[in-house]
N, CA and C of each residue as an Amber inpcrd file, in Angstrom:
protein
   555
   0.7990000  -1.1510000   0.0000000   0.0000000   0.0000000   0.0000000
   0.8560000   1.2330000   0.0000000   0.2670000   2.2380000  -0.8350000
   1.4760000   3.1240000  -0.7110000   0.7040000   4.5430000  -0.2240000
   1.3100000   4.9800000   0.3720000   0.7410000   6.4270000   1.4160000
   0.4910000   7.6580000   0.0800000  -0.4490000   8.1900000   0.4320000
  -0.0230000   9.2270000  -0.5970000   0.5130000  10.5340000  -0.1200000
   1.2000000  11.0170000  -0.6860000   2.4330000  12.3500000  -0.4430000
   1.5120000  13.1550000   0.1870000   2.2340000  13.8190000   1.4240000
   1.0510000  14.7460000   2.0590000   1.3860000  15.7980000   1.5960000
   0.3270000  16.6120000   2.0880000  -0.1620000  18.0250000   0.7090000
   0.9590000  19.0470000   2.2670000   0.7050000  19.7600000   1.5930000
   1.2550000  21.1470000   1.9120000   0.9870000  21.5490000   3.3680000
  -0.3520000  21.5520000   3.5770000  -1.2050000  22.0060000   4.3490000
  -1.0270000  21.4470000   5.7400000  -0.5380000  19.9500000   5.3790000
  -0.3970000  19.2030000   6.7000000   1.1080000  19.3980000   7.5660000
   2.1990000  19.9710000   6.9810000   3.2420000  20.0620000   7.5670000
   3.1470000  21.6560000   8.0900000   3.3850000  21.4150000   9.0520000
   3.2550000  22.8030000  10.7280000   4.9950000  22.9500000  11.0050000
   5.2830000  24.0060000  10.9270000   6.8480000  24.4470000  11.6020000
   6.5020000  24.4670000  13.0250000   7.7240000  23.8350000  13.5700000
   7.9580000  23.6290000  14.7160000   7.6560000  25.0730000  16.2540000
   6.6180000  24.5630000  16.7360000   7.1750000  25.6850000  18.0530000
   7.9190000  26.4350000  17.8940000   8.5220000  27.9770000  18.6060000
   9.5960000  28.1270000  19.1570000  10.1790000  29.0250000  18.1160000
  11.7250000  29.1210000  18.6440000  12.3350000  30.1680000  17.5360000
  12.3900000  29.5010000  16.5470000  12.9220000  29.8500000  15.2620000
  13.4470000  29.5500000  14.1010000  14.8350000  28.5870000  14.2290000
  14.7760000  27.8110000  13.6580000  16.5950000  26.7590000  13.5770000
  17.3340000  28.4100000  12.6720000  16.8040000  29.2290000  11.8520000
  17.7130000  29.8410000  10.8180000  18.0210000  31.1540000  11.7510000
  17.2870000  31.4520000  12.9290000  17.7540000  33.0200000  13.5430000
  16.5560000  33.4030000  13.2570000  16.3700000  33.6990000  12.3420000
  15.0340000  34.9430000  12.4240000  14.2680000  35.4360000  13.0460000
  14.0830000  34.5900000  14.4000000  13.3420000  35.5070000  15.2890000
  13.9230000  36.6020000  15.9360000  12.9300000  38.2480000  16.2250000
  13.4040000  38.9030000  16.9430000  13.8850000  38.6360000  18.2100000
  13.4930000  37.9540000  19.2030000  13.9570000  37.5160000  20.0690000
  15.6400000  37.0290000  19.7890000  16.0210000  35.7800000  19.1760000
  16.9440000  35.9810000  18.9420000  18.0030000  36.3700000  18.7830000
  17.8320000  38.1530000  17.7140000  18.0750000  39.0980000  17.1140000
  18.3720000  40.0350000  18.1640000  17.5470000  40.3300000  18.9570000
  17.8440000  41.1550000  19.9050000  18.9990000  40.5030000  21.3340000
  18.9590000  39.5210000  21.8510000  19.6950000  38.4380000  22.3140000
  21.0460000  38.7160000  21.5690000  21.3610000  38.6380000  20.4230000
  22.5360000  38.2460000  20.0330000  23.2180000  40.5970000  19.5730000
  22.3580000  40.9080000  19.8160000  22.6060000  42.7990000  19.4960000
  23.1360000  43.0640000  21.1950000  22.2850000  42.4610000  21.6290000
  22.8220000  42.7290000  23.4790000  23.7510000  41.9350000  23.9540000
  24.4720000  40.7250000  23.4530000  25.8370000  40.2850000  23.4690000
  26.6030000  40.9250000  23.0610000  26.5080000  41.4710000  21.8550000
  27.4600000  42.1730000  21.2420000  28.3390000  43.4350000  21.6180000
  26.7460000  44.3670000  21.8710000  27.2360000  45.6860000  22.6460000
  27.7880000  44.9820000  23.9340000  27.1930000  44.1910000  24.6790000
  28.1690000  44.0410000  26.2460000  29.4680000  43.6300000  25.9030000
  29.5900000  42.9820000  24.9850000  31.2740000  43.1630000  24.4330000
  32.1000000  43.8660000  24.4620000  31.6660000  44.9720000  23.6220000
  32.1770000  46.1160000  22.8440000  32.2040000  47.1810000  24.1480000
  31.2310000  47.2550000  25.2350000  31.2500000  48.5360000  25.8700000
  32.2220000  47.7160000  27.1040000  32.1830000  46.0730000  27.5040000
  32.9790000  45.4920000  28.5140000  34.5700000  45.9530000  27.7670000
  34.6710000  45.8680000  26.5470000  36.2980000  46.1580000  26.3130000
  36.6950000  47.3600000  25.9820000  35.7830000  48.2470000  26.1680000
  36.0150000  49.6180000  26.1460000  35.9220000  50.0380000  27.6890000
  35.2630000  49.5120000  28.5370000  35.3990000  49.7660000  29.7250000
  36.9140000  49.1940000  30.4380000  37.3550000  47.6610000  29.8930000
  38.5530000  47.6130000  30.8260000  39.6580000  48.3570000  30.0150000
  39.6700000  48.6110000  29.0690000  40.7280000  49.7170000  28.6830000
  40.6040000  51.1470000  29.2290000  39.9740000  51.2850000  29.3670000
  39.6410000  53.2060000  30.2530000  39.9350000  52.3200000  31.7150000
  39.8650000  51.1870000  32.3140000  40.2860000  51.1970000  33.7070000
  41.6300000  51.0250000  33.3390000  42.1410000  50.5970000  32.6810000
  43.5280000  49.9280000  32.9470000  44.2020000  50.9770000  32.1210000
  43.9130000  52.2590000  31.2850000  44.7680000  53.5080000  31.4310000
  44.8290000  54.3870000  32.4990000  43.6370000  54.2760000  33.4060000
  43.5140000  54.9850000  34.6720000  44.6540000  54.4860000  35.4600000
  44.8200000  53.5210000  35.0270000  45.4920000  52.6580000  36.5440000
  46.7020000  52.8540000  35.9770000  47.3600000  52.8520000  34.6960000
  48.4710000  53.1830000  34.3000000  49.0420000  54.6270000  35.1860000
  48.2590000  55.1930000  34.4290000  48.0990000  56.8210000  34.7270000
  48.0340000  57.1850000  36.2590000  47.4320000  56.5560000  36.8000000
  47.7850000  56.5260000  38.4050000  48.8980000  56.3850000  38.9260000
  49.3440000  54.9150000  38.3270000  51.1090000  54.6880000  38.2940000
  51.7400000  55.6090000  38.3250000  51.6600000  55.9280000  37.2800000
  53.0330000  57.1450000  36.5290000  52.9620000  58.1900000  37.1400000
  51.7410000  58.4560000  37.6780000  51.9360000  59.7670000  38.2580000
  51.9210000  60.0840000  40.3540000  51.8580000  58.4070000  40.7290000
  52.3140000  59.1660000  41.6960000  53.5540000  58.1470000  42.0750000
  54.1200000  57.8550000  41.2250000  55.9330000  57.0710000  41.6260000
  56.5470000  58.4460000  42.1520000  56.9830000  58.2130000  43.4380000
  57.9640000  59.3990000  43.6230000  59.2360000  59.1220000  43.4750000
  59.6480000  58.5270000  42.8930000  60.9410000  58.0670000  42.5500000
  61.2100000  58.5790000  40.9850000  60.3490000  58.7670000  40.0660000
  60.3470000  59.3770000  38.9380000  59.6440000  60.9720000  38.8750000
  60.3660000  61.9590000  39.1120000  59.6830000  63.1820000  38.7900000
  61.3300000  64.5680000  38.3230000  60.2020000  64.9800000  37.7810000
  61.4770000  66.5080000  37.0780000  61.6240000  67.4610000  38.1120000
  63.0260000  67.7310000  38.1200000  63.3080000  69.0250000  39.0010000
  62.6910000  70.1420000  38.6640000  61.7510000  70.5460000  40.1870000
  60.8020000  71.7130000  40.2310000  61.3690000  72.7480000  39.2760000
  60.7250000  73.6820000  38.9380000  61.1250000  75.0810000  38.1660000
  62.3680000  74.0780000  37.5480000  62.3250000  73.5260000  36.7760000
  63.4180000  73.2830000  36.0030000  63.7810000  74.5900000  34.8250000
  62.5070000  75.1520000  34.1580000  62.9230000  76.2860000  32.9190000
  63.1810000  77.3970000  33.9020000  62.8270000  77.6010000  34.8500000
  63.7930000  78.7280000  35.8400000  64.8010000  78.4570000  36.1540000
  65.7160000  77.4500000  36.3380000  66.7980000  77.0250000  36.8480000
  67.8180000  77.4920000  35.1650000  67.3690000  76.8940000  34.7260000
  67.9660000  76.4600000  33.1320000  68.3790000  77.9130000  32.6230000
  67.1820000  78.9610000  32.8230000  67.3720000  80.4650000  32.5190000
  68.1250000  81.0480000  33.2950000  68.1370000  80.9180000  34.3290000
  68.9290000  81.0330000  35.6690000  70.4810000  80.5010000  35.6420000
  70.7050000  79.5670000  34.8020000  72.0200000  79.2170000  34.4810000
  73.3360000  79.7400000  34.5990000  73.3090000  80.9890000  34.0170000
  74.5560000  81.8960000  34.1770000  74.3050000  82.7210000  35.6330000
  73.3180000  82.6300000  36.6880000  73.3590000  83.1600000  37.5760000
  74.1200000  81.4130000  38.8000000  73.8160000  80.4190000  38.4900000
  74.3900000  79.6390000  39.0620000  75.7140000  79.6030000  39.0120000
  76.4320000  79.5290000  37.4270000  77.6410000  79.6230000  37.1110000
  78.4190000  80.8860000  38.4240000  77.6200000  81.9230000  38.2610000
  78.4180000  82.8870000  39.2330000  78.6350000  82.5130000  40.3430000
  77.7860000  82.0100000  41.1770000  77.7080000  81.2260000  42.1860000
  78.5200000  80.1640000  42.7970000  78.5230000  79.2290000  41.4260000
  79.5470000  78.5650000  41.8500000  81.2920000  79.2830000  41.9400000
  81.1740000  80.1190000  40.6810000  82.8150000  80.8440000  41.0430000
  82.8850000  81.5120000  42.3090000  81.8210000  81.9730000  42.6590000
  81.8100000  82.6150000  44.3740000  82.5940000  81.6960000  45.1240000
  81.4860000  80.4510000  45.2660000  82.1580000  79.8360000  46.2270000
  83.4140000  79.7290000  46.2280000  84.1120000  78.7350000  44.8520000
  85.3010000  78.6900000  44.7190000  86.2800000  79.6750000  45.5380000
  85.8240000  80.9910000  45.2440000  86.6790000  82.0160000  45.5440000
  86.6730000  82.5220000  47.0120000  85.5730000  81.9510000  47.6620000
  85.3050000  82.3170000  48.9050000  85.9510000  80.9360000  49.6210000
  86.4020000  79.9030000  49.0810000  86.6150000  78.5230000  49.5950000
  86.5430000  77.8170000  50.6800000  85.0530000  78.0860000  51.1830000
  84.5150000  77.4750000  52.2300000  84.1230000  75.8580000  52.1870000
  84.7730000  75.4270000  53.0660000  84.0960000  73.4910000  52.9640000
  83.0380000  72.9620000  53.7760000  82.0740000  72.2850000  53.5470000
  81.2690000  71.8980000  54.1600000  81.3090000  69.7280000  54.1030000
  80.6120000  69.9510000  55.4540000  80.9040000  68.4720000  55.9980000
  79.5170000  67.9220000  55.7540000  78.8790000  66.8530000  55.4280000
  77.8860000  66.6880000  55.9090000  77.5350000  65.0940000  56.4220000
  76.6950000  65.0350000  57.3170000  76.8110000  63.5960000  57.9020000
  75.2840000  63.4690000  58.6660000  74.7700000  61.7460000  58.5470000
  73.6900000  61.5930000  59.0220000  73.7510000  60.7600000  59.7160000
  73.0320000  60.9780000  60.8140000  73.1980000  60.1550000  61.9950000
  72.2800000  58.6190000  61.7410000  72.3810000  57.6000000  63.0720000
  71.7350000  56.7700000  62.4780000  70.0420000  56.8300000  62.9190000
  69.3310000  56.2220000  62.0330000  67.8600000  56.0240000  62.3290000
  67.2100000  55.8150000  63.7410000  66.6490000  57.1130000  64.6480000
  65.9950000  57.1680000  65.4680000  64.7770000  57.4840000  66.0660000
  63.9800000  56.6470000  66.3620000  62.3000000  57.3760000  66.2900000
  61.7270000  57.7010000  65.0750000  62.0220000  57.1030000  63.7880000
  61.9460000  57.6570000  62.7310000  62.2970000  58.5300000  62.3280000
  63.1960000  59.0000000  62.7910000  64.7230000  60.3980000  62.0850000
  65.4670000  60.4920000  62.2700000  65.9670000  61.2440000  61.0900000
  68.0400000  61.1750000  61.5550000  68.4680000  62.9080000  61.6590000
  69.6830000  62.5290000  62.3520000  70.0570000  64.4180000  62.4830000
  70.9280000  64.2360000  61.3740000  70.6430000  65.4530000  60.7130000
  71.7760000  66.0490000  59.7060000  72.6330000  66.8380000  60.1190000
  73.9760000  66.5510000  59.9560000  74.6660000  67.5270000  60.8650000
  75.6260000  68.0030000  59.5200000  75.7660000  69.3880000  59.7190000
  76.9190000  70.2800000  58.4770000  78.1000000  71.2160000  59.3420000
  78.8090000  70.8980000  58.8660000  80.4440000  71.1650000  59.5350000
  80.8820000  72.6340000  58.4810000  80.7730000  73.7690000  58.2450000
  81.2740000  74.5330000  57.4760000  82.5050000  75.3930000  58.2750000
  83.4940000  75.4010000  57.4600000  84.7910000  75.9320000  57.5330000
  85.5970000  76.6880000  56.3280000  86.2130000  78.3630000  57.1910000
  86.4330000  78.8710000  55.9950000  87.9690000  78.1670000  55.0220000
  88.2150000  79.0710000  54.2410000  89.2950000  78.6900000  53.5010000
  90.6560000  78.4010000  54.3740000  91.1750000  78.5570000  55.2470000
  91.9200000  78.6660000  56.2790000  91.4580000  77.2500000  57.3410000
  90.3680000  76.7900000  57.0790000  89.9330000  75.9340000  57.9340000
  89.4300000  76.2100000  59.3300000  89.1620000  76.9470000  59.4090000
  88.2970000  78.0180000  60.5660000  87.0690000  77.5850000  60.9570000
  86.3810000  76.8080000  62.1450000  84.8820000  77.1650000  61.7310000
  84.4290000  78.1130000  61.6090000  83.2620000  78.2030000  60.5690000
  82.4980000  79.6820000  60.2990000  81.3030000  79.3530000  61.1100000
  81.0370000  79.8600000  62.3880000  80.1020000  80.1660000  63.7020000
  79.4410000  81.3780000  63.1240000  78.2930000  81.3660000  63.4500000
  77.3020000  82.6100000  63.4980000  77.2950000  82.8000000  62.0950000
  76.8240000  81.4540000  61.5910000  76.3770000  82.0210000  60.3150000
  74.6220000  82.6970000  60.2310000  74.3690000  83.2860000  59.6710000
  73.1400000  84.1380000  59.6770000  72.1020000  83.1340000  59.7380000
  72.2770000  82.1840000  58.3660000  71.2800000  81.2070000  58.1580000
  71.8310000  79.9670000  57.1960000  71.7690000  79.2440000  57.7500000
  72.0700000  77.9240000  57.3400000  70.3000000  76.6840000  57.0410000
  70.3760000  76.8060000  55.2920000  68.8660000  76.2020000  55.0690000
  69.8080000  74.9460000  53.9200000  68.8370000  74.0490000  54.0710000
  69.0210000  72.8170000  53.3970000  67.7810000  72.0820000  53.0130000
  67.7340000  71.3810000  51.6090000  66.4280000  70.6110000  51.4770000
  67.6970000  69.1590000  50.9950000  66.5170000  68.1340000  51.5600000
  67.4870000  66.9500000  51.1290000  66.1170000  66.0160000  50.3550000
  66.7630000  65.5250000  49.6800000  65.5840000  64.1080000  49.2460000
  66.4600000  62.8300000  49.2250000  66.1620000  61.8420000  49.1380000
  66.8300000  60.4520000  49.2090000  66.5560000  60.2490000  47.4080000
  67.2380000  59.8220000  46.7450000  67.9130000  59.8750000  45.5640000
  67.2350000  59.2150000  44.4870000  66.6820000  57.6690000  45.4700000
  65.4710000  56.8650000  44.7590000  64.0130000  57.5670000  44.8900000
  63.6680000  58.7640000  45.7820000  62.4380000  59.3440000  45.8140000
  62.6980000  60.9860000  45.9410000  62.9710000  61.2460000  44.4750000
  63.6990000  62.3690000  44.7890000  62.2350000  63.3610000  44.7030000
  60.8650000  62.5980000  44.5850000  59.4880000  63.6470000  44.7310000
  59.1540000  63.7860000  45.9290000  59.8080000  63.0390000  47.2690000
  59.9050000  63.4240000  48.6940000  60.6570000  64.2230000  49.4020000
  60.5410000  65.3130000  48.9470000  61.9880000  66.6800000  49.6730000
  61.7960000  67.1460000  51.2610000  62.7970000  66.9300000  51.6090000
  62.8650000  67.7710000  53.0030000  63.2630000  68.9480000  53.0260000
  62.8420000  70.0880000  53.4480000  63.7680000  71.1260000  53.6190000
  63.7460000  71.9070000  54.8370000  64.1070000  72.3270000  55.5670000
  65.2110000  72.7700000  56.9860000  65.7690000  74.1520000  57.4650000
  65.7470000  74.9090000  58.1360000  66.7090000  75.7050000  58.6480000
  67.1840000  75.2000000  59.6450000  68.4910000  75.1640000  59.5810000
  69.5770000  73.8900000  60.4440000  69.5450000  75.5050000  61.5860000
  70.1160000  75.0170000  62.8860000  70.6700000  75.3380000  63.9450000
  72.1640000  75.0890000  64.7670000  72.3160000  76.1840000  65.3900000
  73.9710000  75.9750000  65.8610000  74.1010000  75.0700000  66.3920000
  75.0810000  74.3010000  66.5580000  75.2200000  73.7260000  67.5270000
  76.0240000  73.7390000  68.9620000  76.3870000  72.8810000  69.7760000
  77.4160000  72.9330000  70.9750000  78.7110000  73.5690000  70.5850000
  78.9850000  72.4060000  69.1450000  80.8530000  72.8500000  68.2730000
  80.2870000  73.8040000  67.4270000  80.9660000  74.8110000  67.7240000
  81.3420000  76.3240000  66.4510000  81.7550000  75.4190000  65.4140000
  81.0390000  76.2310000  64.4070000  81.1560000  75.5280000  62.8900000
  79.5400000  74.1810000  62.6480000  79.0910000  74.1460000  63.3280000
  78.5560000  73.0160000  63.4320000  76.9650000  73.3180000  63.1410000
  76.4040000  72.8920000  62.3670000  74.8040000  73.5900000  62.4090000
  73.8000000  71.9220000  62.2350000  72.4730000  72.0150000  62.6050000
  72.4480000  70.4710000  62.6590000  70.7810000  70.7480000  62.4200000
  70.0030000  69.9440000  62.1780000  68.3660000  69.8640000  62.4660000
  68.2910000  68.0570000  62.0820000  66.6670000  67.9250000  62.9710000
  66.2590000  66.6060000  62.8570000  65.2990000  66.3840000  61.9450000
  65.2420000  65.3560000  60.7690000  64.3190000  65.4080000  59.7210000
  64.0920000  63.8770000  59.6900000  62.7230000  63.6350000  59.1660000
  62.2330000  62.2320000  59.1910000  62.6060000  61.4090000  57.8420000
  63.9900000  61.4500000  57.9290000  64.8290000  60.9150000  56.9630000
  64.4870000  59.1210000  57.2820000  64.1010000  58.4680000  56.8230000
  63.5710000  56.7700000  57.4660000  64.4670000  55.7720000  56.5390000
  64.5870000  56.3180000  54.7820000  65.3620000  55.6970000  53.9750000
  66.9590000  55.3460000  54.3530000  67.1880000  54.1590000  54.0820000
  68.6330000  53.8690000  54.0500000  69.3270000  54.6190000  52.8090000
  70.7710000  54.9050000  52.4810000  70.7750000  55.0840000  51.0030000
  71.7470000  55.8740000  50.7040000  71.3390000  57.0390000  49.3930000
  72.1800000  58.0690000  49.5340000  71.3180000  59.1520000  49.4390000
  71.5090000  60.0220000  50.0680000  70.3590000  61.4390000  50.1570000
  71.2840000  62.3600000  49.4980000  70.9400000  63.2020000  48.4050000
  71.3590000  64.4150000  48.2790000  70.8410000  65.5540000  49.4930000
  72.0830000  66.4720000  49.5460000  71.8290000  67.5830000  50.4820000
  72.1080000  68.6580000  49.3080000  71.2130000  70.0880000  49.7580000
  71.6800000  71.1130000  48.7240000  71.5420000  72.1060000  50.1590000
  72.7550000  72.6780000  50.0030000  73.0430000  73.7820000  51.3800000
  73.1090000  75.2800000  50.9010000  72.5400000  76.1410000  51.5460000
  72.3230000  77.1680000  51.0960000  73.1200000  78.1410000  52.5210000
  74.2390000  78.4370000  52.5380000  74.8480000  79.4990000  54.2200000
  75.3880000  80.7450000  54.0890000  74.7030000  81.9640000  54.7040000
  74.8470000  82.9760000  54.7650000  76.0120000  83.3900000  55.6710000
  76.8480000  83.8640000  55.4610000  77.8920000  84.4020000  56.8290000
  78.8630000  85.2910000  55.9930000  78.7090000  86.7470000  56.9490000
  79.5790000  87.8550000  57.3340000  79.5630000  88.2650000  55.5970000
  77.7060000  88.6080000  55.0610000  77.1540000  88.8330000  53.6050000
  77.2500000  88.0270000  52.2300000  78.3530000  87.2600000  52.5100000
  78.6050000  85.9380000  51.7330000  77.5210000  85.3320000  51.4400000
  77.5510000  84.6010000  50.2270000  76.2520000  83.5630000  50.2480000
  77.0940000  81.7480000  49.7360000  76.7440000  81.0030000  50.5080000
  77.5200000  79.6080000  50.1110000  76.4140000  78.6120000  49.7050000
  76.8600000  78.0350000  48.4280000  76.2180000  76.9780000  48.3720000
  77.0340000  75.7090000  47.9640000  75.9060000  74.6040000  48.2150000
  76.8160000  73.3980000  47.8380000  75.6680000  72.0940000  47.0110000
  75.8210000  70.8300000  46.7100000  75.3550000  69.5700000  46.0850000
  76.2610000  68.4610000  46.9510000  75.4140000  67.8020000  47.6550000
  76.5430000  66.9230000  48.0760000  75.7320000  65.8060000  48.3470000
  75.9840000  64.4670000  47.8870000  75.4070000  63.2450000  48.7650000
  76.0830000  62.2510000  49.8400000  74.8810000  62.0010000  50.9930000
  75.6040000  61.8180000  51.8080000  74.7920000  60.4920000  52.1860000
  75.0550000  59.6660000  52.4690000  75.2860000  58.1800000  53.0580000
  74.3890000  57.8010000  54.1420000  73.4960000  57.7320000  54.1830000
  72.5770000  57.1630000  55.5910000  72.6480000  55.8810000  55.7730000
  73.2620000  55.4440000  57.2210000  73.3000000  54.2340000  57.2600000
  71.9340000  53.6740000  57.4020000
């Protein structure tokens, strides 16, 4: 017996979405994957330049010397400066004590050309930074001490290392300066 071919009428598509996509449902399903894609990888790139950018900018171990284009213009007024000193040939000592309470004393020994201490200097100022964080500056007006010649202040120096000192000493209208690094145990 043989069946006869069914007509048209009798075959019904299945429930449900489409096997080919076409339903909106679908359609919309697969538009809202997409954008959460696109806005998820646009979002971790804006976090992860933030976070760069956070980095970079607060390492204090990487930063430019303040007023650098004032310094730079200022150039031939340093040059003089330094021939001052030369000519005035004052030496300075400098030394850090060891780590106490969280600070060390800086102590500066200045002596004239003759080797004299120079006592009663007007003003004796210093800023120091430690070398690996040179965006952490200290700066100071040191005080006399017990020994003539001797000027000293306590700063919350905590780093081991090498600290630059930059000394700035007034005495009898003179002006002295110096660059020196000095050794914290």
């Amino acid at each position: 017996m043989s069946h006869p071919a069914p007509s048209h009428k009798e075959i019904a598509p299945p429930p449900g979405p489409s096997l080919c996509g076409d339903s909106k449902d679908s359609e919309r399903r697969a538009r809202h994957l997409w954008t959460g894609i696109v806005l998820g990888l646009l979002g971790f790139c804006l976090v992860t330049q933030l976070s760069f950018l956070y980095i970079a900018s607060s390492d204090p171990s990487s930063v430019a010397e303040p007023d650098y284009y004032a310094k730079a213009i200022a150039w031939e007024d340093r040059q003089r400066q330094e021939a001052r000193n030369r000519e005035l040939g004052w030496v300075a000592d400098a030394q850090l004590s060891e780590l106490r309470n969280g600070a060390r004393v800086l102590q500066i020994g200045l002596r004239d050309a003759k080797g004299a201490p120079l006592a009663d200097c007007r003003q004796v100022r210093v800023k120091v930074f430690h070398k690996a964080r040179a965006g952490r500056a200290f700066s100071a007006t040191l005080r006399s001490s017990a020994t003539p010649g001797k000027y000293e202040a306590t700063l919350p120096l905590r780093r081991a290392g090498v600290w630059e000192v930059r000394l700035e000493a007034w005495h009898s209208g003179s002006q002295f300066t110096l660059r020196r690094d000095v050794i914290a145990p």
